[in-house]
Backbone as CSV, one residue per row, in Angstrom:
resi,resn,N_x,N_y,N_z,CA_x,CA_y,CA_z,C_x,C_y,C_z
1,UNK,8.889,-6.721,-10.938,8.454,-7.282,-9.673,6.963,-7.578,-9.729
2,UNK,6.619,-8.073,-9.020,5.358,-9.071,-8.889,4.650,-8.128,-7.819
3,UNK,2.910,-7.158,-7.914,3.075,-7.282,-6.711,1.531,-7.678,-6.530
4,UNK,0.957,-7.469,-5.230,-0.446,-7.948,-4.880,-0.938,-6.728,-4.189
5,UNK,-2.189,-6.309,-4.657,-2.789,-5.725,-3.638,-3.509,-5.270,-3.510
6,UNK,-4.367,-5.806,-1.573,-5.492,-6.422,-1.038,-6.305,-4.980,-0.838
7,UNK,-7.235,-4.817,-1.616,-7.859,-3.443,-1.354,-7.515,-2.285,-2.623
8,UNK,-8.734,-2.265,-3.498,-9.035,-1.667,-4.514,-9.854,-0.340,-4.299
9,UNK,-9.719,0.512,-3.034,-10.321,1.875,-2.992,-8.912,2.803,-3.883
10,UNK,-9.374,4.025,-3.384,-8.702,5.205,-4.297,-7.332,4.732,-3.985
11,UNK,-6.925,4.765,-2.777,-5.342,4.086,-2.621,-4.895,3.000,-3.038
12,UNK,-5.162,2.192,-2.970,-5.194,1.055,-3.845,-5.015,1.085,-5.353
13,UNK,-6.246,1.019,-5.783,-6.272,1.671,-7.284,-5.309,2.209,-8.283
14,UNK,-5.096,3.464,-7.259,-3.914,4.912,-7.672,-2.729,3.870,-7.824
15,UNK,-2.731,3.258,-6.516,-0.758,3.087,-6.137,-0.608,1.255,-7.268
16,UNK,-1.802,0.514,-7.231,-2.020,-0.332,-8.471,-1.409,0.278,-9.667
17,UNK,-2.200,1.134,-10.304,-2.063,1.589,-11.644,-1.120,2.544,-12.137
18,UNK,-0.380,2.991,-10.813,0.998,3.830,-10.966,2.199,2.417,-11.026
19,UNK,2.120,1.564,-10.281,3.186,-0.021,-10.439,3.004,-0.298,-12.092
20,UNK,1.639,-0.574,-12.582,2.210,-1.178,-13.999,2.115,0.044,-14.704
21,UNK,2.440,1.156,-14.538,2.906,1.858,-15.296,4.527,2.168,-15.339
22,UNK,4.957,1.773,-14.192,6.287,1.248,-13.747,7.122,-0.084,-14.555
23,UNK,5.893,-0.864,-14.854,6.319,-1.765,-15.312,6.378,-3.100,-15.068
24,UNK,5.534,-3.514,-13.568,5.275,-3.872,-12.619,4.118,-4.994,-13.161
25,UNK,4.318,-6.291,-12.631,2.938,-6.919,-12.552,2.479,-6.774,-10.916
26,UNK,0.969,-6.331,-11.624,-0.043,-6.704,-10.377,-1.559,-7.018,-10.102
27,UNK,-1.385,-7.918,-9.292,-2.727,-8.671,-9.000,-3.478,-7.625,-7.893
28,UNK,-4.494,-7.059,-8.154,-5.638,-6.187,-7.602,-6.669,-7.194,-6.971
29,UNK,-6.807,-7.254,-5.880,-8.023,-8.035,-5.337,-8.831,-7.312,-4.593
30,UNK,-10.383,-7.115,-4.663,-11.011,-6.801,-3.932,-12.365,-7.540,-3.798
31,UNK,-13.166,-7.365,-2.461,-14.677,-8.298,-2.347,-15.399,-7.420,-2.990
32,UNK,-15.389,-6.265,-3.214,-16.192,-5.237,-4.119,-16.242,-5.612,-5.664
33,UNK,-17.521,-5.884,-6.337,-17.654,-6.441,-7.463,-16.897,-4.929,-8.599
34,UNK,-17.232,-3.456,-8.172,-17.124,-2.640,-9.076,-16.052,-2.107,-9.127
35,UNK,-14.975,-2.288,-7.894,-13.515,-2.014,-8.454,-13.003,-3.093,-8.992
36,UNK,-13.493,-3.936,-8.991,-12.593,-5.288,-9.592,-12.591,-5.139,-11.467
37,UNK,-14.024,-4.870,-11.697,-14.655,-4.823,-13.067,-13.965,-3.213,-13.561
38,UNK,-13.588,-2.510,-12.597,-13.235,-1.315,-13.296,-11.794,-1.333,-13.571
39,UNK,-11.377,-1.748,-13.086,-9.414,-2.278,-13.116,-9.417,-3.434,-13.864
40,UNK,-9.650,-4.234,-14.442,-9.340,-5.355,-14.882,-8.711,-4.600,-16.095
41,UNK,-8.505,-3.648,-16.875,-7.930,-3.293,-17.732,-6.755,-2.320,-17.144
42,UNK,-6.416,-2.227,-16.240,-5.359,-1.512,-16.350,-4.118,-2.223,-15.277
43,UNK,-4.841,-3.042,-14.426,-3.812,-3.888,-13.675,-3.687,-5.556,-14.877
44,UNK,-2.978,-5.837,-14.498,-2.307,-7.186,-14.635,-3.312,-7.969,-14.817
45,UNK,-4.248,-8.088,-13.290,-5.189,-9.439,-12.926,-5.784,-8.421,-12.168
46,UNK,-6.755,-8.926,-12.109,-7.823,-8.688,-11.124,-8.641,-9.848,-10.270
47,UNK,-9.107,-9.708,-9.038,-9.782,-10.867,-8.416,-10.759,-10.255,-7.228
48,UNK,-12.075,-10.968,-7.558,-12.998,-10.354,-6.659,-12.966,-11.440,-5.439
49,UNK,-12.046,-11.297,-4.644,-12.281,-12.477,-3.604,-12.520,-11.526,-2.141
50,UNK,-12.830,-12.070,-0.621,-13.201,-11.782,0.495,-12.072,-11.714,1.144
51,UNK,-10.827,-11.198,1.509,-9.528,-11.361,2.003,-9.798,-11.883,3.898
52,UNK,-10.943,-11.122,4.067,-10.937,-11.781,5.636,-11.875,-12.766,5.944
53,UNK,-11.629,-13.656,4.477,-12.154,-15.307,4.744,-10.714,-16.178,4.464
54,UNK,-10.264,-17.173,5.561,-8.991,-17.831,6.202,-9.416,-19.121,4.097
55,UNK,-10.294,-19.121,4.040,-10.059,-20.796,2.913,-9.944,-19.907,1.846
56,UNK,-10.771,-18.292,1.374,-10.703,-17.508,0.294,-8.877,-17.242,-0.013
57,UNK,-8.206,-17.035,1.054,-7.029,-15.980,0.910,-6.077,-17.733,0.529
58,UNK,-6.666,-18.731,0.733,-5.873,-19.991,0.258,-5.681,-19.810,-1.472
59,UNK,-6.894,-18.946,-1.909,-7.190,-19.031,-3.509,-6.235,-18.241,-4.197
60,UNK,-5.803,-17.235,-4.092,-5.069,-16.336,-4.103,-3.251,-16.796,-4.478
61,UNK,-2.422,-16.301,-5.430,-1.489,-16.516,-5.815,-0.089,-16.167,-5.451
62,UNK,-0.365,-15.859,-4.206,0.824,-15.694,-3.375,1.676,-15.720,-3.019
63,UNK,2.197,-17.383,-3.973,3.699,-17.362,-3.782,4.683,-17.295,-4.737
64,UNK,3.831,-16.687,-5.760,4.721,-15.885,-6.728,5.264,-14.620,-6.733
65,UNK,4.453,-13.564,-5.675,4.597,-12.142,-5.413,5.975,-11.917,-4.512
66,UNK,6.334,-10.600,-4.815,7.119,-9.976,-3.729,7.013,-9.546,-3.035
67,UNK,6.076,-8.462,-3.062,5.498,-7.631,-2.082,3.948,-7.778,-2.739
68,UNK,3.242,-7.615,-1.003,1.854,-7.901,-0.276,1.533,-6.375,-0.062
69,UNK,0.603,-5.755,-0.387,0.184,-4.574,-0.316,-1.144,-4.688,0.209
70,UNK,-1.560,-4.466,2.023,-2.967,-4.407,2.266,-3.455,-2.850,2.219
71,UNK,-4.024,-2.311,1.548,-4.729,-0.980,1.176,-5.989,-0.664,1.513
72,UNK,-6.206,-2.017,2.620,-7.878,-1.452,3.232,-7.974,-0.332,4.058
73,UNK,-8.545,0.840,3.550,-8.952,1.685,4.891,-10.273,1.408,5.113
74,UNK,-11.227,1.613,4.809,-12.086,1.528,5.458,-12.957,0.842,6.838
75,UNK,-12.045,-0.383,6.844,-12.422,-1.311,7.942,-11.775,-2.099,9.067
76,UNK,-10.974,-1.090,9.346,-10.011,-2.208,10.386,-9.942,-3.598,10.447
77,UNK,-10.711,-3.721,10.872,-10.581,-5.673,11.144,-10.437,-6.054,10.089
78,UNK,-11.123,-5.940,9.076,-10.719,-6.318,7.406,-9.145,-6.891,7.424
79,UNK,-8.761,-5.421,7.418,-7.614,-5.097,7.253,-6.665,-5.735,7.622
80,UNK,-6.549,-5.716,9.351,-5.588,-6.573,10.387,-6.387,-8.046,9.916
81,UNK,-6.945,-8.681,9.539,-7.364,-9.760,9.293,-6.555,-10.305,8.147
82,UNK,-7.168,-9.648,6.711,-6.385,-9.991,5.776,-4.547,-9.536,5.961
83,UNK,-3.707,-9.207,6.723,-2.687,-8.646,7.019,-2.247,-9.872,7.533
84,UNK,-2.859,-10.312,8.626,-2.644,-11.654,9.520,-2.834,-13.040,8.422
85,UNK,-3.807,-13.132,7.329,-3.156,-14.194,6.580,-2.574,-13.990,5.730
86,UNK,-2.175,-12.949,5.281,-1.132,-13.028,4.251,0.089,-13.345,4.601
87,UNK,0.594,-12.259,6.085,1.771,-12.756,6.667,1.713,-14.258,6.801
88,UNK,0.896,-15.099,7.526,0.998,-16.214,7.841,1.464,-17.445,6.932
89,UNK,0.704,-16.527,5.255,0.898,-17.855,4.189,1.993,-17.342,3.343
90,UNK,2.762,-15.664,3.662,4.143,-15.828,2.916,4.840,-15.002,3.873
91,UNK,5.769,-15.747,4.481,6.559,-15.144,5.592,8.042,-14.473,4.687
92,UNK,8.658,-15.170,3.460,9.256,-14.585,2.883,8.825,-12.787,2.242
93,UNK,8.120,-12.979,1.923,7.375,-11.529,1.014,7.553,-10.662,1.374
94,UNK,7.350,-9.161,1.132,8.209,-7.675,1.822,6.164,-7.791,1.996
95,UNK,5.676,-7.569,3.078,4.116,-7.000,3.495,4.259,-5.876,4.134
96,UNK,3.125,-4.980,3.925,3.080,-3.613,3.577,1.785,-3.330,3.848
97,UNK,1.318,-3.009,5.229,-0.083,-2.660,5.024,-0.462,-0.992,5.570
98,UNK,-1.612,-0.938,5.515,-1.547,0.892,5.347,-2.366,0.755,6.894
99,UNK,-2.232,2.212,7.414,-2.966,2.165,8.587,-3.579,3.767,8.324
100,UNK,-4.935,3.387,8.980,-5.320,4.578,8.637,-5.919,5.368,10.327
101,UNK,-5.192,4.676,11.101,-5.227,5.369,12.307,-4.100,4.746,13.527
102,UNK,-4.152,5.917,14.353,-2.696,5.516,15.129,-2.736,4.215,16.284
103,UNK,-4.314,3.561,16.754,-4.497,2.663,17.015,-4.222,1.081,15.982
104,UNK,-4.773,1.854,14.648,-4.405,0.642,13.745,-3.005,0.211,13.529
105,UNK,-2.357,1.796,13.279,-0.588,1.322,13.306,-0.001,0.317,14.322
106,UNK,-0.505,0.636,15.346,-0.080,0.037,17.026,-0.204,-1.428,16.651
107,UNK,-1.470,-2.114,16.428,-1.863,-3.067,15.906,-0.952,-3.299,14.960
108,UNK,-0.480,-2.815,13.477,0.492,-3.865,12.639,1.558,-3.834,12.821
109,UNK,2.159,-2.250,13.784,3.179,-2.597,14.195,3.506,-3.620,15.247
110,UNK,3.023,-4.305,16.232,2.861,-5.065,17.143,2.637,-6.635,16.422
111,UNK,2.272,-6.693,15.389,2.225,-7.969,14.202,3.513,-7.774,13.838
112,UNK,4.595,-6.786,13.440,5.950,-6.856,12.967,5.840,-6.613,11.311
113,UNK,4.815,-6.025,10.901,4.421,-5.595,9.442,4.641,-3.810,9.215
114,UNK,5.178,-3.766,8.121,5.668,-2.643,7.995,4.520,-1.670,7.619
């Protein structure tokens, strides 16, 4: 399986590099220059792009994946941002984003994202 996913902190990372050890391709994207450069050897691909820029998340290879993995904690809006275009540009795809508080859940659950 193919997968993507938006947010290269420790969760990210971990649950990245446990998939292709699975066997798994996956594309790691983050706007952070030093997780990108530190994973490029153990994920698939790597990509340093801005996920909560609407023309950046156009760049991105999306409609090859299965599952959409958003793994931002740190920033809410980030998060529900890049969540909101990914759903938008693959409505087929299993999306999967993490919440790291019970206001944020409310929020993707209320988007219809798991």
């Amino acid at each position: 399986m193919k997968f993507i996913i938006i947010g290269l902190g420790n969760f990210g990372a971990t649950l990245g590099l446990r998939l292709v050890e699975d066997g798994h391709e996956v594309i790691g994207v983050d706007k952070r220059p030093e997780p990108v450069n530190l994973l490029k050897d153990g994920l698939t691909h790597t990509i340093e792009l801005d996920t909560s820029d609407e023309l950046s998340m156009d760049k991105l290879p999306l409609e090859g994946a299965d599952t959409i993995l958003v793994t931002i904690g740190e920033d809410i809006g980030t998060s529900v941002t890049a969540t909101a275009f990914a759903k938008e540009r693959r409505k087929d795809a299993t999306l999967i984003a993490r919440a790291i508080s019970d206001i944020h859940h409310t929020i993707l659950e209320a988007m219809g994202v798991d």
